[in-house]
C-alpha beads as a LAMMPS data file, in Angstrom:
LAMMPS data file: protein, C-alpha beads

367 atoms
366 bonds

1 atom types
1 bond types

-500.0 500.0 xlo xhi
-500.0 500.0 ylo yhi
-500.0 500.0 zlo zhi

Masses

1 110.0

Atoms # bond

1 1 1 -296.745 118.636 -281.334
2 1 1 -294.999 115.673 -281.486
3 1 1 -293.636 116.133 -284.829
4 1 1 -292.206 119.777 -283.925
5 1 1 -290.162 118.450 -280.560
6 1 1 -288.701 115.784 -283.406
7 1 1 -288.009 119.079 -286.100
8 1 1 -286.406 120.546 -282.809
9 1 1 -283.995 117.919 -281.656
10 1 1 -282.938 116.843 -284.882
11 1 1 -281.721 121.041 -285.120
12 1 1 -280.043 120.500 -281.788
13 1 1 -278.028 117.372 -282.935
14 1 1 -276.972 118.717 -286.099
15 1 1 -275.962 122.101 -284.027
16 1 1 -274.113 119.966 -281.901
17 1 1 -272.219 118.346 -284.259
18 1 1 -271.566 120.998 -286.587
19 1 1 -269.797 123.110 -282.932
20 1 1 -267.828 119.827 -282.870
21 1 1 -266.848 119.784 -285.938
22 1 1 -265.944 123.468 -285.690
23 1 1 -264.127 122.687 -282.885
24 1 1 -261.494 120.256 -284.135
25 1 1 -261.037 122.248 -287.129
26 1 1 -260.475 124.527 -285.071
27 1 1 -258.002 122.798 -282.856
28 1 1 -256.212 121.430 -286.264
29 1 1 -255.499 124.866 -287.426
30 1 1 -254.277 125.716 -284.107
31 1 1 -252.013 122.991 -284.222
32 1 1 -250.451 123.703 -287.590
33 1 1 -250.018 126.946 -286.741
34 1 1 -248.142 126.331 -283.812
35 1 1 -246.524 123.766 -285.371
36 1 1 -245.283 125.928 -288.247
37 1 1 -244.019 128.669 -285.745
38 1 1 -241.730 125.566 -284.397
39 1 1 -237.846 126.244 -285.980
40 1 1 -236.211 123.522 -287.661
41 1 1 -233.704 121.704 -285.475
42 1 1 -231.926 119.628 -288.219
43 1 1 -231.931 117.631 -291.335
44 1 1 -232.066 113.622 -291.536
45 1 1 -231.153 112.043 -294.889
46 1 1 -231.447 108.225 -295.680
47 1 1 -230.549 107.283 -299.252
48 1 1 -232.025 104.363 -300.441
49 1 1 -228.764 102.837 -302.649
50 1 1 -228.900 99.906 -304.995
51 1 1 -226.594 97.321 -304.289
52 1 1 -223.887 99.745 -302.402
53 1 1 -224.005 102.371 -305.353
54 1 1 -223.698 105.721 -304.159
55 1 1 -224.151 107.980 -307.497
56 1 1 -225.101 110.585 -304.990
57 1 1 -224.997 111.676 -301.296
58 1 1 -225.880 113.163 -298.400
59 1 1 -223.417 116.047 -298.771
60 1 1 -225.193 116.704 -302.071
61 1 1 -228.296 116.771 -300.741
62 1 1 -227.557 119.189 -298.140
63 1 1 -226.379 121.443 -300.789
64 1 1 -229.434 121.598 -302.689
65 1 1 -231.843 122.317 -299.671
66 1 1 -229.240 125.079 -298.684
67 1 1 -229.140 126.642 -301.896
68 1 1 -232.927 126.809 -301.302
69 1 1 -233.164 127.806 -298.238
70 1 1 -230.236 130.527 -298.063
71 1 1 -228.227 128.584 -295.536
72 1 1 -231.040 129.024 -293.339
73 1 1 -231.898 124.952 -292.673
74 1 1 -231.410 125.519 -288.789
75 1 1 -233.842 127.500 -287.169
76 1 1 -235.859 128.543 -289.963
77 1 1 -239.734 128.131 -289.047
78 1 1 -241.161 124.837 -290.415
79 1 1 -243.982 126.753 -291.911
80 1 1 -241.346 128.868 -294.211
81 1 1 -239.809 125.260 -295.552
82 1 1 -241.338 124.978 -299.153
83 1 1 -240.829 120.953 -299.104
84 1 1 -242.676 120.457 -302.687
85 1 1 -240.068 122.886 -304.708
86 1 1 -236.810 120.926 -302.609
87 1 1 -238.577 117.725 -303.203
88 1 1 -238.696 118.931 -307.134
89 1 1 -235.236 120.604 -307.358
90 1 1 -233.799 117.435 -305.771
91 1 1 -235.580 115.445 -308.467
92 1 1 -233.353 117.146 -311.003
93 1 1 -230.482 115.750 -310.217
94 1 1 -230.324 112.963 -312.982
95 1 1 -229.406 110.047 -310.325
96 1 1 -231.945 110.585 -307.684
97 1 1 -234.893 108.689 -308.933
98 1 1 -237.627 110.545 -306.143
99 1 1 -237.511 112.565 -302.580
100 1 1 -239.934 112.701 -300.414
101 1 1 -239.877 115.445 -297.189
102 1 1 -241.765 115.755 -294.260
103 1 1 -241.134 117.345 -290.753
104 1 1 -241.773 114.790 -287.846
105 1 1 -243.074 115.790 -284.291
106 1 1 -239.143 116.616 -283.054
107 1 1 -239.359 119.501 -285.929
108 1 1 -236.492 117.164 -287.728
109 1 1 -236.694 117.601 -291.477
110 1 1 -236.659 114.411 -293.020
111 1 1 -235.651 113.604 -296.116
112 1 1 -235.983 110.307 -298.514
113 1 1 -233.703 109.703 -301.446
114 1 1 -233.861 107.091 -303.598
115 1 1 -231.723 106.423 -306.257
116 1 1 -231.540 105.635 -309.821
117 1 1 -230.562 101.670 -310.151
118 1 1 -227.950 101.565 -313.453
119 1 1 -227.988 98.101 -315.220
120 1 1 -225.604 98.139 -317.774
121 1 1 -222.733 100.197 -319.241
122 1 1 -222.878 100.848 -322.661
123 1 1 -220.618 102.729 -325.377
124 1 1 -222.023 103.904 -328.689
125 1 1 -220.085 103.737 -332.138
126 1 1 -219.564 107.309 -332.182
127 1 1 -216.931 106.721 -328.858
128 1 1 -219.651 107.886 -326.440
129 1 1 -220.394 106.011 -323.148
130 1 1 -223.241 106.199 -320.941
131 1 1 -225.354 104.225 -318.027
132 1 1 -228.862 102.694 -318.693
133 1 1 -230.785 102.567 -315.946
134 1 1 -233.748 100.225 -315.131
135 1 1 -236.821 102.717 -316.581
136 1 1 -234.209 102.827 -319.908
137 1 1 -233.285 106.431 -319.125
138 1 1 -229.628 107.086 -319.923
139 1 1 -227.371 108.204 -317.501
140 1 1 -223.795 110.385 -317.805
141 1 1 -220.933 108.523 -315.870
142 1 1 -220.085 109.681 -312.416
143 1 1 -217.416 111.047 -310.749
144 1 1 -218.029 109.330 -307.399
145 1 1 -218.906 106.040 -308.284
146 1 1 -218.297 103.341 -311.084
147 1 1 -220.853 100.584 -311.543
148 1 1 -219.726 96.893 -311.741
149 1 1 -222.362 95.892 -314.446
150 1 1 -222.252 94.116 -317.630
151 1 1 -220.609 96.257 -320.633
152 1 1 -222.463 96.823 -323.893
153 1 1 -220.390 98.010 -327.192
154 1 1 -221.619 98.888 -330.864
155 1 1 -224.890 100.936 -329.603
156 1 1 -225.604 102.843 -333.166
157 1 1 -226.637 105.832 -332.251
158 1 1 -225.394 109.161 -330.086
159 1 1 -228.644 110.872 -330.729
160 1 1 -230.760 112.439 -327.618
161 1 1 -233.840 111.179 -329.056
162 1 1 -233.753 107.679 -330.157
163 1 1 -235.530 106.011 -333.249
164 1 1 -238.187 102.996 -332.227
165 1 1 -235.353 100.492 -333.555
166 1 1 -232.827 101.925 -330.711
167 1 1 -235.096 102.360 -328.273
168 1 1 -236.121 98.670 -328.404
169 1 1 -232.489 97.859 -328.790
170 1 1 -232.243 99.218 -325.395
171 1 1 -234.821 97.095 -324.375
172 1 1 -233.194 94.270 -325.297
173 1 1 -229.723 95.367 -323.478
174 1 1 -231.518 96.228 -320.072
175 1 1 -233.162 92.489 -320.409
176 1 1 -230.088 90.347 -321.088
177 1 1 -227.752 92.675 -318.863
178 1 1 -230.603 91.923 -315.812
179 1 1 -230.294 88.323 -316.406
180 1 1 -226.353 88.350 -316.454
181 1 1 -225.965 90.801 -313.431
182 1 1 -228.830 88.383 -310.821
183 1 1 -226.411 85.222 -311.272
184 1 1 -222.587 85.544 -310.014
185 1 1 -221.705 82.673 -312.278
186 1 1 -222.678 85.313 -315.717
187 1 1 -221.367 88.034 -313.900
188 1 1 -217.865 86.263 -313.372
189 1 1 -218.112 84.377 -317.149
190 1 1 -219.101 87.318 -319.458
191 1 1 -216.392 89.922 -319.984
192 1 1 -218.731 92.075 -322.774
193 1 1 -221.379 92.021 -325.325
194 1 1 -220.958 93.215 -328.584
195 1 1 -224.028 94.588 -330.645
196 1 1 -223.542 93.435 -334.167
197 1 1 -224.670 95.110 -337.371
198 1 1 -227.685 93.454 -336.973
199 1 1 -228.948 94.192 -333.977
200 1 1 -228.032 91.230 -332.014
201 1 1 -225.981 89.987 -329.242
202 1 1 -222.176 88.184 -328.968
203 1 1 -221.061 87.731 -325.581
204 1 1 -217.033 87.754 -325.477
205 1 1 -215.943 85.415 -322.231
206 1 1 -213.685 86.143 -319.690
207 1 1 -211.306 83.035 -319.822
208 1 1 -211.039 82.027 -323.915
209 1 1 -211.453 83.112 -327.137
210 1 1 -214.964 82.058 -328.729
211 1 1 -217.462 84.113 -329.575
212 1 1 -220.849 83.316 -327.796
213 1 1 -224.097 84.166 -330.103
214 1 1 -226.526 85.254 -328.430
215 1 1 -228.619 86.619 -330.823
216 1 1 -231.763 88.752 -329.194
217 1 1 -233.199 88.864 -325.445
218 1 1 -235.780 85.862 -326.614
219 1 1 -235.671 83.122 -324.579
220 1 1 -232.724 84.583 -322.248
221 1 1 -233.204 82.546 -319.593
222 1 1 -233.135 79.189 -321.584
223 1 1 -229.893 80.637 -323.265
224 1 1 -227.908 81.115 -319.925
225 1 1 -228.919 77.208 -318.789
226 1 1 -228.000 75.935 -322.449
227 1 1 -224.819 77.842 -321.778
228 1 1 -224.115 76.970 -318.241
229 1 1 -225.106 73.582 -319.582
230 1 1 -221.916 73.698 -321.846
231 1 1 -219.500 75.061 -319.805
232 1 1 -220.239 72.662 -316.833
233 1 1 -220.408 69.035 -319.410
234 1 1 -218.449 69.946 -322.277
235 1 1 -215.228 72.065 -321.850
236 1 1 -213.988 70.151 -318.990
237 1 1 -213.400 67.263 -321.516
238 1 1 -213.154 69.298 -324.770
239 1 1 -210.253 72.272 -323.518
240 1 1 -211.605 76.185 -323.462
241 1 1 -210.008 76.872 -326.823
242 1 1 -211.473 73.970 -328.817
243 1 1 -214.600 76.253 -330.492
244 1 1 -214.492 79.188 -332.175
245 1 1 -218.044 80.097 -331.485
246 1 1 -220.975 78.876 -329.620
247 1 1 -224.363 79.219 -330.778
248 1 1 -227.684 79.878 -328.790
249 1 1 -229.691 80.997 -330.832
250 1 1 -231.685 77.532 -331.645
251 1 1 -234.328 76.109 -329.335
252 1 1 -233.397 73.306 -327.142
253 1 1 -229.928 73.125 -328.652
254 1 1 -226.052 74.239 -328.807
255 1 1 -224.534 74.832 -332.080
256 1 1 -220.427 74.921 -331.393
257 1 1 -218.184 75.539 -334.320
258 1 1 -214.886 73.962 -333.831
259 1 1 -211.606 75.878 -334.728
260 1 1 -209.293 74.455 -337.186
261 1 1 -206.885 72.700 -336.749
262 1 1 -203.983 75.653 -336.775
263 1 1 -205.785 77.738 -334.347
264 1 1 -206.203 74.989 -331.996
265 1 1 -202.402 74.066 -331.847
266 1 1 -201.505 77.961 -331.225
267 1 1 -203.744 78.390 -328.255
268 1 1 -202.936 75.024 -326.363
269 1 1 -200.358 76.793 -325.084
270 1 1 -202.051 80.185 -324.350
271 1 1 -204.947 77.725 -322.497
272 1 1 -202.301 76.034 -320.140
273 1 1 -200.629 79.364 -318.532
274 1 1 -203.867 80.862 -318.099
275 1 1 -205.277 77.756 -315.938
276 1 1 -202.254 76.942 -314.445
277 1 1 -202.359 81.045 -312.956
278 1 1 -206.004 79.932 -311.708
279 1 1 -204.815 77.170 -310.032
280 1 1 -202.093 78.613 -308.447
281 1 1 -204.043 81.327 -307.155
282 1 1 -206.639 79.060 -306.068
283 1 1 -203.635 76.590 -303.904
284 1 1 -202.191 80.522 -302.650
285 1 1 -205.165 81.409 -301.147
286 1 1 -205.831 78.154 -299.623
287 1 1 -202.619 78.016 -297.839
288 1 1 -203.860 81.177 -296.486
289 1 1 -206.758 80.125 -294.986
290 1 1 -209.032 81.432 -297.863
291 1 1 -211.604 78.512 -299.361
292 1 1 -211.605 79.180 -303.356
293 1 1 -214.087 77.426 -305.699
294 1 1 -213.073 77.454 -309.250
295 1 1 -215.934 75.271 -311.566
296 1 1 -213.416 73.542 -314.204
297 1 1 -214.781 70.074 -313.516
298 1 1 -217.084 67.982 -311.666
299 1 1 -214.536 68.021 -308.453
300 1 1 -214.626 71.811 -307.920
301 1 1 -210.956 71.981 -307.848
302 1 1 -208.916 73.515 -310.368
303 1 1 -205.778 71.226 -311.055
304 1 1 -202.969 72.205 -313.776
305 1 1 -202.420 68.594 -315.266
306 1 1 -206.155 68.068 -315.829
307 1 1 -205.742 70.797 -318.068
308 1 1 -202.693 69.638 -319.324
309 1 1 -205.092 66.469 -319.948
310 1 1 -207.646 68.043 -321.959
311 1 1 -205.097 70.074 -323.771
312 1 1 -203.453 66.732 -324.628
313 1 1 -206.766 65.881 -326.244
314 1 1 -207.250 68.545 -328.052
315 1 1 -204.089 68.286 -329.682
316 1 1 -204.654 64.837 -330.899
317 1 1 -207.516 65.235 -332.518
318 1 1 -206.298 68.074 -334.425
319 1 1 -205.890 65.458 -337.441
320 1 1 -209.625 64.984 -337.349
321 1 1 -211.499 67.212 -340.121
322 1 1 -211.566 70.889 -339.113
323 1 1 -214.496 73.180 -338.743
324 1 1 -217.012 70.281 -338.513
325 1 1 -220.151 71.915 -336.130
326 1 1 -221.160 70.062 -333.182
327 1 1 -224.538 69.908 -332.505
328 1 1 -225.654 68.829 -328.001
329 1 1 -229.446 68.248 -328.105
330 1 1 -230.482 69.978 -324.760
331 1 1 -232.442 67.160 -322.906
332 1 1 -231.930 66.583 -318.986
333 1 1 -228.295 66.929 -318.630
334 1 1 -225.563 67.357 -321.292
335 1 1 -223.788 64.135 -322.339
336 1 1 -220.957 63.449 -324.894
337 1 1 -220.799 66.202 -327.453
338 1 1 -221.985 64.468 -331.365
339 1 1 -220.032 64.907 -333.970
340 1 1 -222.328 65.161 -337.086
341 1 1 -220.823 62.876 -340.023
342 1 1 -222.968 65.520 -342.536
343 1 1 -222.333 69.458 -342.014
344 1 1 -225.135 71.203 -340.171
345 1 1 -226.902 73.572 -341.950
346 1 1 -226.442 76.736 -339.298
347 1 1 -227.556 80.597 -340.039
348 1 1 -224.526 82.453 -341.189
349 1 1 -223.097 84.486 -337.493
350 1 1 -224.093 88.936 -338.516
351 1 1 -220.757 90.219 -339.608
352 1 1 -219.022 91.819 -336.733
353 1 1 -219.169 95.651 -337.260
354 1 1 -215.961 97.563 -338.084
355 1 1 -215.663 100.032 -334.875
356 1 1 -213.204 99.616 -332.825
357 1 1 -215.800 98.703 -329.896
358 1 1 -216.379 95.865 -331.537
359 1 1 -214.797 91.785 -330.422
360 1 1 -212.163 93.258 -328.555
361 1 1 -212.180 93.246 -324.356
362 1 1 -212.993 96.888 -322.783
363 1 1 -210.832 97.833 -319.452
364 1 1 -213.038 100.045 -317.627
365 1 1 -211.566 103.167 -316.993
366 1 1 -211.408 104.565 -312.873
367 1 1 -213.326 107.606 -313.013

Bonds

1 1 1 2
2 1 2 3
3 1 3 4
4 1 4 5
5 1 5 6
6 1 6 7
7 1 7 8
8 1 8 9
9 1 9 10
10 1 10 11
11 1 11 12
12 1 12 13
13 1 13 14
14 1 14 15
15 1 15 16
16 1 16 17
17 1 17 18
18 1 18 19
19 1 19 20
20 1 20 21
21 1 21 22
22 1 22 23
23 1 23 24
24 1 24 25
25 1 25 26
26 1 26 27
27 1 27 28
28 1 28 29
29 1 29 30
30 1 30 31
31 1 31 32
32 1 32 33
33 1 33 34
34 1 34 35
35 1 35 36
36 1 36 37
37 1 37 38
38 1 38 39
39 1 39 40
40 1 40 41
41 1 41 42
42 1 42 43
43 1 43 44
44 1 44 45
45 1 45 46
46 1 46 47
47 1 47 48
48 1 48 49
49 1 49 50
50 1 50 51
51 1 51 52
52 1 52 53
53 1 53 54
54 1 54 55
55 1 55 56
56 1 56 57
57 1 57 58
58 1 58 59
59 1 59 60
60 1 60 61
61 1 61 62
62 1 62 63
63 1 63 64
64 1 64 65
65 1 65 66
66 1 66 67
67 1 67 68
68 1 68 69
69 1 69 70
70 1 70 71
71 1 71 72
72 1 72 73
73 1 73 74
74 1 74 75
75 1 75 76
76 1 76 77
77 1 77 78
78 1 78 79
79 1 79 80
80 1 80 81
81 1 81 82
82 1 82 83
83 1 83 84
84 1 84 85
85 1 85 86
86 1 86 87
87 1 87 88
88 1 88 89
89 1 89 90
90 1 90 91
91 1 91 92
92 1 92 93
93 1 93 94
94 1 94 95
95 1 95 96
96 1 96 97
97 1 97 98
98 1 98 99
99 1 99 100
100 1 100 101
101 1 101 102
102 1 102 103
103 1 103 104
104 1 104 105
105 1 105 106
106 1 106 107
107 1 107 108
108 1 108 109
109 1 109 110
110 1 110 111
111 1 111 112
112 1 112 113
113 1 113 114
114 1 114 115
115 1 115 116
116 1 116 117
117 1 117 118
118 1 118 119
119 1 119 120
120 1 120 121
121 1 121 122
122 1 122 123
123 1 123 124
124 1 124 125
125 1 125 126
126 1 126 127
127 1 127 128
128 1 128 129
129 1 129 130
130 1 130 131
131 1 131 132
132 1 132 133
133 1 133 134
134 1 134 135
135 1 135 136
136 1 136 137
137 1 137 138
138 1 138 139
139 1 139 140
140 1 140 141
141 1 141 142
142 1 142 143
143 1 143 144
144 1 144 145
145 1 145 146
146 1 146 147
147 1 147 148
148 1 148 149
149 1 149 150
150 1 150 151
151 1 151 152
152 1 152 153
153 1 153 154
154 1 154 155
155 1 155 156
156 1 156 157
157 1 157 158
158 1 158 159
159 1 159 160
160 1 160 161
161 1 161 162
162 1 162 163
163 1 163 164
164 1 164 165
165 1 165 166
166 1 166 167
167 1 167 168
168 1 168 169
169 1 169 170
170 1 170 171
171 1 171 172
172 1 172 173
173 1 173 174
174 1 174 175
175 1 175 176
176 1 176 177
177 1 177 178
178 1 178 179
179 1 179 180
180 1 180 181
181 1 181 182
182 1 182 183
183 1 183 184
184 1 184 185
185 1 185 186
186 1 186 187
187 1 187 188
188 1 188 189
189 1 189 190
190 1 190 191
191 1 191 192
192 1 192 193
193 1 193 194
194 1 194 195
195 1 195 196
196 1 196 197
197 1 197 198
198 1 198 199
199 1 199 200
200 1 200 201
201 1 201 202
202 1 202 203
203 1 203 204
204 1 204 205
205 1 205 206
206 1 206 207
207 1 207 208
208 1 208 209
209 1 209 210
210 1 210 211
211 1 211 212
212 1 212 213
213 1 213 214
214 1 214 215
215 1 215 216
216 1 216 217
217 1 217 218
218 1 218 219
219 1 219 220
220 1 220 221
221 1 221 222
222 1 222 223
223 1 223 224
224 1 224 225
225 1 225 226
226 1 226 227
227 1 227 228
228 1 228 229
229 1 229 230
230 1 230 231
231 1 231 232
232 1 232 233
233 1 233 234
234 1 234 235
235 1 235 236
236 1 236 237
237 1 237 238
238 1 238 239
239 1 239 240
240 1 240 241
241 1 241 242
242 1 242 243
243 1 243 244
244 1 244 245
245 1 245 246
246 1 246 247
247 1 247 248
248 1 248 249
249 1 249 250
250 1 250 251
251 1 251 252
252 1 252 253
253 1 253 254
254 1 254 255
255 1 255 256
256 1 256 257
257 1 257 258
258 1 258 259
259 1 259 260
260 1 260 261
261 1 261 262
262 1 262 263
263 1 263 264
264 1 264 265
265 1 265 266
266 1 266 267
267 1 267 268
268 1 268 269
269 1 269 270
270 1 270 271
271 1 271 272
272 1 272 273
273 1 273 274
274 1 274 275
275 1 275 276
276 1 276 277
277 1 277 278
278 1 278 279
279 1 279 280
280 1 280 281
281 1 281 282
282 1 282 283
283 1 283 284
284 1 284 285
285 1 285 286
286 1 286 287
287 1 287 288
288 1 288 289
289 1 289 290
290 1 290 291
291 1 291 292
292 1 292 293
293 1 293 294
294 1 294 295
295 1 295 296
296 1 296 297
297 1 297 298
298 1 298 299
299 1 299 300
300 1 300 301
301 1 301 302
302 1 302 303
303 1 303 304
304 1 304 305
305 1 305 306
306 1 306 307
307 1 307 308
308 1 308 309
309 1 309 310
310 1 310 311
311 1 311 312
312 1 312 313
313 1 313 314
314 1 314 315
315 1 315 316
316 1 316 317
317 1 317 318
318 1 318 319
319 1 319 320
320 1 320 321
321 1 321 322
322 1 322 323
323 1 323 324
324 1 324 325
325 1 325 326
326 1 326 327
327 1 327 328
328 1 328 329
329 1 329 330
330 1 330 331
331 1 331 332
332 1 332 333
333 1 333 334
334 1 334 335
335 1 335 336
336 1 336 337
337 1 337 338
338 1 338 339
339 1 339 340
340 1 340 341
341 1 341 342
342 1 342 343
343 1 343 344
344 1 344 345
345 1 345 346
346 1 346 347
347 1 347 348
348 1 348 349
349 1 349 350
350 1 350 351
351 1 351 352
352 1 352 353
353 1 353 354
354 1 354 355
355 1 355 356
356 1 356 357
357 1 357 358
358 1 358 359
359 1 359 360
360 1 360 361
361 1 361 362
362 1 362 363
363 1 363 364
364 1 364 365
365 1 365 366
366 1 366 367
């Protein structure tokens, strides 16, 4: 007896729960279908840029869910939208990276955007241009907006579908341009970056005339300090125009080729009128009211007869033998550049390669 009043109750509980389980579904359905009767009183768009660049916007949003809808956005019933085929055809466009739609309890149509994040510029031998972007997909230029981001010239190749060789030469370009574009000082120092014939890097600068090797993304980091390194203990008493090239490539060291003699006399000149413009520039925009930092020596201040100063030294060593290397051991801080009394044995620099990308400075165009 007893064990049939248990058989019974335990029938009436799960009765009871499946009714209120009925129920709710019930109540759910009832809910989405009134809430898909609801019309749609407006669209709200939030783009999700990268560092202020707007590839694309709202307006072209708008148009795509139009052309979807037939003009119909306002006061269509929620329950017509199709938000997984506007969430895909806005996915098309080659600079929006993902959307995401939903419809919150105000029947608004929201709708997420977020970009694609370009890190570096880069022109192919062939005369081609395009943006790389931070999952290496390449990007056409835009007609809206134009990226400040490092510059890349000498890519090989124009083809759609890249060999393994170019594809981790991209690699390499996305990792060095990251590492230049997080630190103002790079981004301020590095005018471009030639890819040489074989498949490394040479950084052209901004202010003087060497050539920085870079060689591959190893070690980029390191590289930058080494460099930073240089520019901060060395050229302040050496003059920007005293090396031809300066060499990263070697752990825990610089390798600086100085120019000869010739070369060094014919840019003193060149060296003076460019810092004397930064240092008038710099006294301008004080007088102004404008604070300007320019890093030329230990003082912060950039000062025309300092450089006259260095230049002075430059000049008289130019009797000293030409085109010895100088080799600055990387330990705490830099200290007085070495002058080896034996040549250093250093890995001859990749030819340059003959397109007309290559060592010379790229003025972006306004698109």
């Amino acid at each position: 007896m007893n064990t049939k009043k248990a058989i019974i109750k335990k029938w009436l509980a799960t009765a009871l729960w499946i009714s209120v389980g009925m129920g709710t579904i019930t109540l759910l359905v009832a809910a989405i279908i009134k809430k898909d009767a609801q019309q749609c009183k407006g669209v709200d768009i939030e783009i999700k840029d990268i560092n202020n660049n707007f590839f694309v916007d709202k307006k072209d949003v708008l148009n795509i869910i139009s052309r979807i809808t037939n003009n119909n956005i306002n006061g269509m019933q929620i329950g017509a939208f199709d938000l997984r085929k506007i969430e895909n055809e806005l996915e098309k466009n080659v600079w929006i990276k993902s959307a995401e739609l939903y419809f919150d309890n105000n029947a608004l149509l929201n709708v997420l955007i977020t970009e694609r994040q370009p890190v570096a510029r880069v022109y192919t031998t062939g005369g081609e241009t395009f943006y790389l972007d931070s999952a290496l997909a390449r990007l056409p230029l835009s007609a809206k907006f134009s990226a400040r981001i490092p510059v890349f010239t000498g890519f090989p190749s124009d083809k759609i579908v890249l060999s393994k060789n170019d594809s981790f030469l991209l690699k390499d370009i996305s990792i060095i341009s990251n590492a230049i574009y997080k630190d103002s000082f790079r981004m301020a120092m590095i005018e471009q970056i030639d890819i040489t014939l074989a498949r490394t890097f040479e950084m052209i600068p901004k202010i003087g005339n060497q050539i920085i090797v870079l060689g591959d993304a190893t070690d980029i980091e390191e590289k930058f300090d080494k460099l930073k390194l240089f520019y901060e203990g060395v050229l302040p008493k050496a003059g920007l125009n005293k090396y031809s090239v300066i060499n990263l490539q070697y752990k825990s060291q610089i390798v600086a080729k100085r120019k000869d003699a010739e070369d060094v006399a014919a840019d003193a000149a060149r060296t003076v009128q460019i810092m004397q413009i930064i240092a008038a520039n710099a006294a301008r925009e004080a007088a102004e009211g404008v604070q300007a930092i320019v890093q030329d020596n230990d003082n912060n201040s950039a000062d025309s007869t300092i450089i006259e100063q260095s230049i002075q030294r430059e000049e008289e060593s130019i009797d000293e033998a030409a085109a010895k290397p100088v080799v600055i051991i990387k330990k705490d801080s830099i200290t007085k550049p070495v002058v080896t009394k034996t040549p250093v044995i250093v890995k001859p620099i990749p030819a340059k390669p003959t397109n007309t990308n290559s060592n010379k400075k790229i003025t972006d165009k306004k698109l």
